[in-house]
C-alpha positions in Angstrom: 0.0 0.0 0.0 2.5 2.6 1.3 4.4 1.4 -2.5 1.4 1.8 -5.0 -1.0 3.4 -3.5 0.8 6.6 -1.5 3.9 6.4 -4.0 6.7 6.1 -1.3 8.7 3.0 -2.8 11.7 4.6 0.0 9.4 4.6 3.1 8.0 1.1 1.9 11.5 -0.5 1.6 12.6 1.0 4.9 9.0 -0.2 6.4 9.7 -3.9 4.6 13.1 -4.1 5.9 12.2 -3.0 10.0 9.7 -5.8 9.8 11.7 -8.5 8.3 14.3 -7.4 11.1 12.0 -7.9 13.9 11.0 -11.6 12.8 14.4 -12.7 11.9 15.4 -10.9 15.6 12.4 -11.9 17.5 12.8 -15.5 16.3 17.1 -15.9 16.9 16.7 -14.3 20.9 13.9 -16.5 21.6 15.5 -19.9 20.5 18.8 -18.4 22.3 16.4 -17.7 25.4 14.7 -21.3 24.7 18.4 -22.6 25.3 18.8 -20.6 28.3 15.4 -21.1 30.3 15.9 -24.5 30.2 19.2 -24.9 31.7 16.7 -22.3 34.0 14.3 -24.9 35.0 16.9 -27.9 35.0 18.7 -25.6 37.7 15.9 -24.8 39.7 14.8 -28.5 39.8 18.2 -29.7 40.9 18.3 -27.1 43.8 15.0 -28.3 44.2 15.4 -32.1 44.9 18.9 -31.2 47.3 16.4 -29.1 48.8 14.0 -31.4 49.7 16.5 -34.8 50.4 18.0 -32.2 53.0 15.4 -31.3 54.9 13.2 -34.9 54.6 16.4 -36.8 55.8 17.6 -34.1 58.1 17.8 -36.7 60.4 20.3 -38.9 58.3 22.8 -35.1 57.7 23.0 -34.7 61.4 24.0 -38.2 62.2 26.9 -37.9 59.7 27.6 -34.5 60.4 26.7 -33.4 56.9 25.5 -30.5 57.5 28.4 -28.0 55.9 28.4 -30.3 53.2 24.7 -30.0 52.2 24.5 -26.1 52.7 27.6 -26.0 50.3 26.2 -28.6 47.6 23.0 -26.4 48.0 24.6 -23.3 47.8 26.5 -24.2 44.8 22.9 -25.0 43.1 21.3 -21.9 44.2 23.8 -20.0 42.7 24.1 -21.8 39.1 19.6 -21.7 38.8 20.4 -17.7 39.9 23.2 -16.9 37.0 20.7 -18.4 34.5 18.1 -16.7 35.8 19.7 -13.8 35.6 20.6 -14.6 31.7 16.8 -15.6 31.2 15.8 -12.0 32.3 18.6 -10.4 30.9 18.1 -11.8 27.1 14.0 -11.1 27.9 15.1 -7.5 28.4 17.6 -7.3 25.1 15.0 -9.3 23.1 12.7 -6.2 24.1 15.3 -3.4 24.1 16.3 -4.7 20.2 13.0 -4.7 19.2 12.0 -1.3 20.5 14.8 0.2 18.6 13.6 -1.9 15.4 10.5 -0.1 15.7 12.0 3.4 16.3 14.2 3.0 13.6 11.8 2.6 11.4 9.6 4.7 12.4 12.1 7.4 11.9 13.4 6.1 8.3 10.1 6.6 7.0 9.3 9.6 8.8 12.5 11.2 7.4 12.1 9.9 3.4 8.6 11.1 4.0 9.1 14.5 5.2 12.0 14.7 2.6 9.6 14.0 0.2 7.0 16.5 1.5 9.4 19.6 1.5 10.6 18.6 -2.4 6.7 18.7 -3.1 6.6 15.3 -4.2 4.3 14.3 -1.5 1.1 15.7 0.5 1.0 15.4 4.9 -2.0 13.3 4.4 0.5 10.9 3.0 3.4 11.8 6.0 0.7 11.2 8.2 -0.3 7.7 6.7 2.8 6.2 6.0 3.3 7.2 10.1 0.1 5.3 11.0 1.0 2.1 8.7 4.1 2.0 9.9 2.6 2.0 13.8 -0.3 -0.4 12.7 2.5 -2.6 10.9 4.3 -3.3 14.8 1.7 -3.7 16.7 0.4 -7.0 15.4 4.2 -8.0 15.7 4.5 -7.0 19.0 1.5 -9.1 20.2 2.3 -12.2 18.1 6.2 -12.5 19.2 4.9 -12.0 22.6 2.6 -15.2 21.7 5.8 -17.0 20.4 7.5 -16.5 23.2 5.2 -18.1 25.2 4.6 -20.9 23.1 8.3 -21.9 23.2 8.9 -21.1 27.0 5.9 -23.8 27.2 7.4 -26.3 24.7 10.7 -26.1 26.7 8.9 -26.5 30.1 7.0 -29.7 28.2 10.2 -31.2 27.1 11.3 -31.1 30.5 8.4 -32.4 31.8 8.3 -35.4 29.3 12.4 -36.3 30.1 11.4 -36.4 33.8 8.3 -38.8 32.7 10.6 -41.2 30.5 13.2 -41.6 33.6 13.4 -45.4 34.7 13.1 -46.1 38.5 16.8 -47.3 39.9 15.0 -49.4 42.1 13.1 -52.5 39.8 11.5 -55.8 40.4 13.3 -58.3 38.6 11.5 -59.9 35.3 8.6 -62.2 36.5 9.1 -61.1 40.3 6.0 -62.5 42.3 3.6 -60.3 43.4 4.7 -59.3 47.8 2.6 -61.0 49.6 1.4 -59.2 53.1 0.3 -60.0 56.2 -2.9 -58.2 56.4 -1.7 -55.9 59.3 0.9 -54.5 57.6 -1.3 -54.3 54.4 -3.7 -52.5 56.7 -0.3 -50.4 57.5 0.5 -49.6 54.1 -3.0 -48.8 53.0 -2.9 -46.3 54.9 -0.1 -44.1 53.0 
């Protein structure tokens, strides 16, 4: 439109590349943020489950006199899920930063060739004035949808995660063709009960 119909093959090349620009850079941070949410969550779950053995076998760290060791192994942990947190924020905030400058460059490219093209004459402010709102209605749209594929590959990531913990094997395993355990029926009565 801003090509054929308004005549401004300059502000339509400079609109054209912006949004190419945003894709290709909304696309490239998000699988590099992809990368580095899920070393996020595997971090977080390993601080996690030290976390929890800790404190459910406290018992078991005092009578071994573990209890420098565990705050160190935990501490370690903590501090690796924290640096990629850190990194997930920070490449959230660049992702946004780059693609605020996108917009404001091309907002301005078009804004310049068009007001160039208004003082030669070769243009009316009706059309400075359109090619400013096309431009605008051009990122919005973009803004929302690589908000939505963001999202949609922080939750593939968290899925994958989810499915690797669902394919791990037990350590512990009855042998093949192990009878069934056989209880007396107080200490099925016993079990029940958990």
């Amino acid at each position: 439109i801003a090509a054929t119909s308004l005549g401004s093959p300059g502000p339509a090349g400079v609109l054209f590349g912006g949004f190419t620009l945003y894709i290709a850079l909304t696309m490239g941070v998000t699988e590099w943020r992809r990368r580095i949410r899920t070393q996020m969550v595997i971090q977080d779950n390993q601080a996690g489950r030290i976390a929890t053995d800790s404190i459910s076998l406290f018992e078991v760290v005092k009578t071994f006199g573990n209890e420098e060791f565990e705050v160190e192994r935990y501490s370690k942990a903590v501090a690796k899920f924290q640096r990629s947190n850190y990194w997930t924020q920070t490449s959230l905030a660049i992702l946004n930063a780059s693609q605020a400058l996108i917009r404001a460059a091309s907002l301005v490219g078009v804004l310049v060739l068009s007001a160039q093209a208004v003082q030669r004459g070769d243009s009316t402010v009706g059309r400075f004035v359109a090619l400013q709102t096309y431009v605008l209605q051009t990122f919005a749209p973009l803004g929302f949808l690589g908000t939505i594929y963001t999202v949609v590959i922080t939750a593939i990531t968290d899925l994958e995660i989810l499915l690797a913990l669902l394919r791990e094997r037990p350590d512990v395993q009855d042998k093949p063709h192990a009878p069934d355990l056989k209880l007396p029926p107080a200490a099925a009565a016993a079990v029940a009960g958990y």
